[in-house]
C-alpha positions in Angstrom: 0.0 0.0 0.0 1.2 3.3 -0.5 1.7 6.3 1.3 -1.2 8.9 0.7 0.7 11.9 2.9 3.2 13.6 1.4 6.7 13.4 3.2 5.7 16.7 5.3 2.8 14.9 6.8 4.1 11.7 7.3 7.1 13.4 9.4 4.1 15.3 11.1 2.4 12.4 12.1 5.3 10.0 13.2 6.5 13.0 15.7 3.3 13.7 17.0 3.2 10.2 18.5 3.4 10.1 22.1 6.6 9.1 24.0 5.4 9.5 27.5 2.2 9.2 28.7 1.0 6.5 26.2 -2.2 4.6 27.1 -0.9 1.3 27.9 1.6 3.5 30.6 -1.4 5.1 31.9 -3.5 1.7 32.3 -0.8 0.2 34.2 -0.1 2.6 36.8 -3.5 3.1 37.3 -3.9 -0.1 37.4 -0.9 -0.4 39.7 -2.2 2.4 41.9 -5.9 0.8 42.7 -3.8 -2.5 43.2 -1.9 -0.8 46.1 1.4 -0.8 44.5 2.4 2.5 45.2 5.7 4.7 45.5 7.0 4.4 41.8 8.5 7.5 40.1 6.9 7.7 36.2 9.7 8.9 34.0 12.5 9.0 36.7 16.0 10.0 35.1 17.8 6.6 35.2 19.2 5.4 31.9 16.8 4.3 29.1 14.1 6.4 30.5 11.8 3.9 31.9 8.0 4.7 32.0 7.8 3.7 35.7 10.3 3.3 38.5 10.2 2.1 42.0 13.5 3.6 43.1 14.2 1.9 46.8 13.3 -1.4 45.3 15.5 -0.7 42.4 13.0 -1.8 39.4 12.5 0.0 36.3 9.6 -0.8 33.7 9.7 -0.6 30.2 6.5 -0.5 28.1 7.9 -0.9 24.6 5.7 -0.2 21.9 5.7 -3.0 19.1 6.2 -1.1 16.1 9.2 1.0 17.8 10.8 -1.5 19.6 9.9 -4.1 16.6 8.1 -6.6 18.8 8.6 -10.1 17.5 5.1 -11.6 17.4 3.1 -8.3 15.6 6.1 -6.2 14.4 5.4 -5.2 10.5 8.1 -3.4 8.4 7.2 0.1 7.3 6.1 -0.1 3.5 7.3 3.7 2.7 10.8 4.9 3.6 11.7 1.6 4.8 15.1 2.5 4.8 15.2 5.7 7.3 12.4 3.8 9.6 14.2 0.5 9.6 17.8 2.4 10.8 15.9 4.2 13.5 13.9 0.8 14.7 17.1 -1.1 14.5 18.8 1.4 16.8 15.9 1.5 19.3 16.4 -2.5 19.3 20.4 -1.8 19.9 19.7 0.7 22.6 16.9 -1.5 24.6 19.7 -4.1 25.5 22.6 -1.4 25.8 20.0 -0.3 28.9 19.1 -3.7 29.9 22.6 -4.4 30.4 23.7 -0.9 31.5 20.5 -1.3 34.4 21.1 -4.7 35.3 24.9 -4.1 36.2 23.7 -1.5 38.3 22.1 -4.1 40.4 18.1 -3.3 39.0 15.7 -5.5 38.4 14.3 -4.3 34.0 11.1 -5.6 33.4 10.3 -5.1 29.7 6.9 -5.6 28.4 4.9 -5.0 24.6 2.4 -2.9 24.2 0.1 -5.7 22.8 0.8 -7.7 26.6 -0.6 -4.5 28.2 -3.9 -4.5 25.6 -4.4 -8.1 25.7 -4.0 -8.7 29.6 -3.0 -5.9 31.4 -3.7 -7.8 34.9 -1.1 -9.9 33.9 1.5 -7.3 33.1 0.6 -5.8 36.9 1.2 -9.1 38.8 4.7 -9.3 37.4 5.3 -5.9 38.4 3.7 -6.7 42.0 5.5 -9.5 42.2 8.9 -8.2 41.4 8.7 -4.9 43.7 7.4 -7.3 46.4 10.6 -9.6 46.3 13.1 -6.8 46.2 11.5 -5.0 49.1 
């Protein structure tokens, strides 16, 4: 299929999509919130950027999306520009570990999840979390 915006637009677009904030981040910490699970910093300045921290337990929470992050199970390749979008995926890929590795050494506990996890079964996604901040209380 083609692209129907012209260059202009498309940029528009892709940098009008969110980066914090998104509605799977929301769910969860509300989620997390009514749940109890309190205390967590959203968008803490640790490396990577996680969407939610919990500082004293030393857990930071990724919700990647699955087009940026390219999600194995429901990632599709960009039909237009593949080139410039494929470079800029790849490198969010790249970075994801260099953080997972970079966090971890630092003695925290990453917990990544997809987007599609969140939007298929959120509770889920929370219980992990629950669980992890519980055992490194």
């Amino acid at each position: 299929m083609t692209d129907v915006h012209y260059p202009e637009q498309r940029s528009r677009n892709m940098a009008a999509i969110r980066g914090k904030n998104t509605s799977p981040e929301v769910k969860i910490r509300k989620m997390l919130y009514a749940r109890g699970v309190r205390g967590y910093r959203i968008h803490y300045a640790l490396s990577g950027k996680p969407d939610i921290v919990f500082t004293k337990q030393k857990v930071a929470i990724f919700i990647d999306g699955c087009f940026w992050h390219k999600c194995p199970k429901c990632f599709r390749e960009p039909q237009t520009n593949r080139d410039f979008w494929m470079e800029k995926i790849n490198g969010n890929v790249e970075r994801d570990l260099r953080v997972n590795i970079e966090l971890s050494e630092s003695g925290w506990t990453v917990l990544r999840f997809w987007e599609h996890d969140v939007n298929k079964d959120p509770e889920s996604v929370v219980d992990k979390i629950a669980r992890s901040v519980q055992k490194n209380l």
